[in-house]
C-alpha positions in Angstrom: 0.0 0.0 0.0 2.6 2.3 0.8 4.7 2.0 -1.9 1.6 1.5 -4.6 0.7 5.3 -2.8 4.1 6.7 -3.9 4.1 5.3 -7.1 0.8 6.8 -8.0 1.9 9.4 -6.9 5.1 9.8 -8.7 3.4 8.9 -12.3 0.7 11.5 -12.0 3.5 14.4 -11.2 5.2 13.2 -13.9 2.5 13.2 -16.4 1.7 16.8 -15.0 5.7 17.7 -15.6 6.6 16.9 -18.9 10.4 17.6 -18.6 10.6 16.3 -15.5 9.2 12.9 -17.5 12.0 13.8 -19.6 14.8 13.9 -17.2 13.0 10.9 -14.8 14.0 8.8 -18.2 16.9 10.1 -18.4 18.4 8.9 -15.2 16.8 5.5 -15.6 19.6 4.9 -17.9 22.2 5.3 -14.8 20.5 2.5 -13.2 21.8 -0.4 -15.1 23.8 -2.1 -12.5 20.9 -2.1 -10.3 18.6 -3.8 -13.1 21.0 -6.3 -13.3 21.6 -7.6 -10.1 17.6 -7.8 -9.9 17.6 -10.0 -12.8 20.2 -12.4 -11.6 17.9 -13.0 -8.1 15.5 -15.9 -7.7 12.6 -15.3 -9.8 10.8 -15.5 -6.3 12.3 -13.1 -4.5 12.7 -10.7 -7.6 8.7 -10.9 -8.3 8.3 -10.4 -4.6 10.7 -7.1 -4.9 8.5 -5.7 -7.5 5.4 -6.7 -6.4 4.7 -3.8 -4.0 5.1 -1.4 -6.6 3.2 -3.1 -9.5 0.2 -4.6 -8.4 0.6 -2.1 -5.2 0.1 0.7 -7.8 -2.7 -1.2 -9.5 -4.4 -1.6 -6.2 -3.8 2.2 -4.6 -5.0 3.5 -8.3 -8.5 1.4 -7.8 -9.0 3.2 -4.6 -8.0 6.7 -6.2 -10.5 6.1 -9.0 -13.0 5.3 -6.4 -12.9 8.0 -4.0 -9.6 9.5 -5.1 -6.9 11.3 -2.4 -9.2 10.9 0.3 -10.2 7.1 -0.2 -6.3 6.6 -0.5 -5.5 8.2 2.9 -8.7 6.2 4.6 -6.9 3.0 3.6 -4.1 3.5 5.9 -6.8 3.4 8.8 -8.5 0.4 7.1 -5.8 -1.3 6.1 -5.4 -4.4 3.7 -5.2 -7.5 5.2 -3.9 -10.0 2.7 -2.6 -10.1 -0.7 -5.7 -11.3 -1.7 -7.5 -8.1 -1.2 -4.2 -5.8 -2.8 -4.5 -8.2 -6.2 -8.6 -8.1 -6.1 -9.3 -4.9 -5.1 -13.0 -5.4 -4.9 -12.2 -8.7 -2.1 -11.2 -5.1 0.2 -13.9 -2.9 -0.6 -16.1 -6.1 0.6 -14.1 -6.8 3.8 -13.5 -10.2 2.6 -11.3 -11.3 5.4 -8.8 -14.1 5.3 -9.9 -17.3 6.9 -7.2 -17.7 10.5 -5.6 -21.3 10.0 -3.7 -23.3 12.6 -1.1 -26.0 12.8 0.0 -28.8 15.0 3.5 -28.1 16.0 4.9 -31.8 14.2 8.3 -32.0 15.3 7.3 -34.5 17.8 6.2 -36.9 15.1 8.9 -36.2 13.0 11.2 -37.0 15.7 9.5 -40.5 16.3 6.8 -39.9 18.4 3.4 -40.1 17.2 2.2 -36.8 17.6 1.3 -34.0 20.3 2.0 -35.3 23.7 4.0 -38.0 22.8 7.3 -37.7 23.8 10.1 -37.8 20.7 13.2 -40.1 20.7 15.9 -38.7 22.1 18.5 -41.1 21.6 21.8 -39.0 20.9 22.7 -42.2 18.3 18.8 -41.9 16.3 19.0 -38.8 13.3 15.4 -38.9 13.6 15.2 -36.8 17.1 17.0 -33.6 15.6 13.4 -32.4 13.5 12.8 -29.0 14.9 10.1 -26.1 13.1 12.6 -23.2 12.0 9.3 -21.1 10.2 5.3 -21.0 10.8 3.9 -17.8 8.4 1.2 -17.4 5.6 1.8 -17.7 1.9 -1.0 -16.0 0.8 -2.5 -16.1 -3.0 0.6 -14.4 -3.9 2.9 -17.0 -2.5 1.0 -19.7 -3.5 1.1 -18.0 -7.6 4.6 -17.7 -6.9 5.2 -21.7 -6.1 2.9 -22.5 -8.5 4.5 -20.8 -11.3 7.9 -21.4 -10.4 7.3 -24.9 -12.1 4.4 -24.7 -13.7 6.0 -21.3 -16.2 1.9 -19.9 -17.1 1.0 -17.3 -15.2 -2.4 -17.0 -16.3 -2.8 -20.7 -14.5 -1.3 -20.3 -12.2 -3.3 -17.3 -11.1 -6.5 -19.0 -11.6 -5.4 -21.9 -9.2 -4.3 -19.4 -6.5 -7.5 -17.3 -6.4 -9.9 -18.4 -4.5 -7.5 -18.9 -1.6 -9.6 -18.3 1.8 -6.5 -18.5 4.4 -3.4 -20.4 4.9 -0.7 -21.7 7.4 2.6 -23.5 6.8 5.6 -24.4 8.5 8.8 -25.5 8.2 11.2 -27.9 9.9 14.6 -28.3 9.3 16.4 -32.3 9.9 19.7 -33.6 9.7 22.0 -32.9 7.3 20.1 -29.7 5.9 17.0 -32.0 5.0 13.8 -29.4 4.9 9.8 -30.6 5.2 6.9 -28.3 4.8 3.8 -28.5 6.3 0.7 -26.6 4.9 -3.0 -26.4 5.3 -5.4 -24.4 3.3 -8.8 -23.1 2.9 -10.6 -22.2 -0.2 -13.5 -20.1 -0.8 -15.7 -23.0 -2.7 -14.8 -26.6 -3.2 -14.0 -26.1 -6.7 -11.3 -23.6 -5.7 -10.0 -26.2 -3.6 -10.4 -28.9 -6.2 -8.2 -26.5 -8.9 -5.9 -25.8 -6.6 -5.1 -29.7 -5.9 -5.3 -30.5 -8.8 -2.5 -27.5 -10.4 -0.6 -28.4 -7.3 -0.5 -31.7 -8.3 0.3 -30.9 -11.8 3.5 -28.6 -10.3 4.6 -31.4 -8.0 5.2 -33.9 -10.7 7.3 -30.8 -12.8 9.1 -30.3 -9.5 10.1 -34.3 -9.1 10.2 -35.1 -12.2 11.6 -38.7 -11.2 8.9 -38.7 -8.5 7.4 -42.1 -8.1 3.9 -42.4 -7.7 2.8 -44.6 -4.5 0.0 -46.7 -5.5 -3.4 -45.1 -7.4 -4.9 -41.5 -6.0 -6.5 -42.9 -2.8 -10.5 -41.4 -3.4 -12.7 -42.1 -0.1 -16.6 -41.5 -1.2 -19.7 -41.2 0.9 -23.5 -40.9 -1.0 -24.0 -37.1 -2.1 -27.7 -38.1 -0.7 -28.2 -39.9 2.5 -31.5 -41.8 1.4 -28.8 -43.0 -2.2 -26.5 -45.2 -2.1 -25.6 -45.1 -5.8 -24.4 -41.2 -6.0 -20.9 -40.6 -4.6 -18.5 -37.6 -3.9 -15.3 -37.4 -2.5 -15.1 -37.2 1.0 -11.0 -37.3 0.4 -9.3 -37.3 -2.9 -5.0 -38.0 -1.3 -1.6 -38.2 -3.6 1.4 -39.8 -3.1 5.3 -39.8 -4.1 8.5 -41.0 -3.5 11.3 -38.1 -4.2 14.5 -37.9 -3.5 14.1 -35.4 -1.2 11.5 -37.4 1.0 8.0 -38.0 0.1 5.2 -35.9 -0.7 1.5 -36.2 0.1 -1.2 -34.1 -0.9 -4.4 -34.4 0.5 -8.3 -32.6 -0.6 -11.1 -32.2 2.0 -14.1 -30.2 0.8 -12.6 -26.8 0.6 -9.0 -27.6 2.4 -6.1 -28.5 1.2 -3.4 -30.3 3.1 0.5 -30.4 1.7 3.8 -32.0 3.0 6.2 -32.3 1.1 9.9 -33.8 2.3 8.2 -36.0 4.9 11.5 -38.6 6.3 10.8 -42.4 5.8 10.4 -42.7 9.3 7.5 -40.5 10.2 4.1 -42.3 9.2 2.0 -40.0 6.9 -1.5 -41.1 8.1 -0.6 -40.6 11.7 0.6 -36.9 10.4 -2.4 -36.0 8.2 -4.8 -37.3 11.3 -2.7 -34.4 13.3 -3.4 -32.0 10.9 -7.0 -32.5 10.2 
């Protein structure tokens, strides 16, 4: 917001200054090195560098067309509360909150135990008891674009497949030897959100281990879409399954959540661990 605010505001002097235009252009050509060295960063962090003044702008410029000045400055009283609302404007001017999502701290499972209030194996000699959560945050329909599109290289799908997004939580924990696995759990705003975002997370899971091997079919549990039918079905849980080199990988759909690990150790039992998080 802040820096969409100064950016409006620096375009529409310029377009009122004509030679200052001409000499703003002018000194953009003394900032090579700069451009540069933002090319040569990780696509992630060099979308996530620009993205408060790109779709910032675009978002403080829907509130200046609405109410102009005055609707900008009430925003910093109001203030946005997610990606979500900066990229669809109109998910602000609704209020459309983000959903609050929790997670089970896991390290206890991860370090042998079999979930919260177990205790972990401690057993200086056993790799397994050295698991410990090192991040818990929110990705956000812009993180989750970013991920997406890392692999996936369409940005129009992969910004289909992040909105929707209702709320978030993930975490990280960090093993031995610098082995990483991430935790996540999302909500969508309908079930076919959910179901799109499986399935394109799915889709970039199998670009991102591409020798990924698949562990048995997609695991579908049904119930009857109509208690008095026995014949209709839906899916009560639609999970997936790999084997990477970098540990395995389990997606799981649930109505309108969606749970991810990914870089789960050989030891920890993914049932037990998906039972924790739902």
């Amino acid at each position: 917001m802040i820096e969409g605010d100064a950016t409006l505001a620096m375009a529409l002097y310029v377009a009122n200054n004509p030679l200052v235009a001409l000499a703003f252009l002018k000194s953009l050509g003394t900032t090579g090195m700069a451009s540069e060295e933002l090319d040569k960063a990780p696509r992630a962090l060099r979308e996530s560098l620009l993205f408060p003044y790109q779709d910032g702008e675009k978002w403080v410029s829907a509130l200046y067309k609405r109410g102009g000045w005055n609707e900008v400055s009430q925003a910093f009283t109001t203030l946005p509360q997610s990606t979500e609302q900066i990229l669809h404007p109109e998910k602000y001017f609704a209020h459309e909150a983000p959903v609050k999502v929790t997670l089970p701290d896991i390290a206890n499972l991860l370090n042998g135990g079999r979930g919260r209030g177990v205790p972990p194996v401690t057993h200086a000699q056993d790799a397994r008891a050295t698991w410990r959560r090192i991040a818990y945050d929110v990705q956000g329909e812009w993180g989750f674009y970013l991920i997406l599109d890392q692999f996936l290289k369409s940005p129009a799908e992969s910004r289909r497949a992040a909105a929707g997004w209702g709320g978030d939580r993930f975490a990280v924990y960090e093993g031995p030897n610098g082995a990483a696995c991430i935790v996540s759990l999302s909500v969508w705003d309908t079930e076919n959100d959910a179901r799109e975002f499986f399935d394109t997370y799915v889709k970039r899971t199998e670009l991102r281990y591409p020798s990924a091997e698949k562990l048995g079919i997609p695991v579908v549990t049904s119930k009857p879409t109509d208690a008095s039918s026995t014949n209709l079905q839906r899916p009560v849980a639609d999970t997936r399954y790999y084997e990477t080199s970098e540990g395995r990988v389990v997606i799981e759909l649930r109505g309108n959540l969606v749970a991810i690990v990914e870089g789960l150790p050989d030891h920890a039992d993914a049932k037990s661990l998906l039972k924790l998080l739902w």
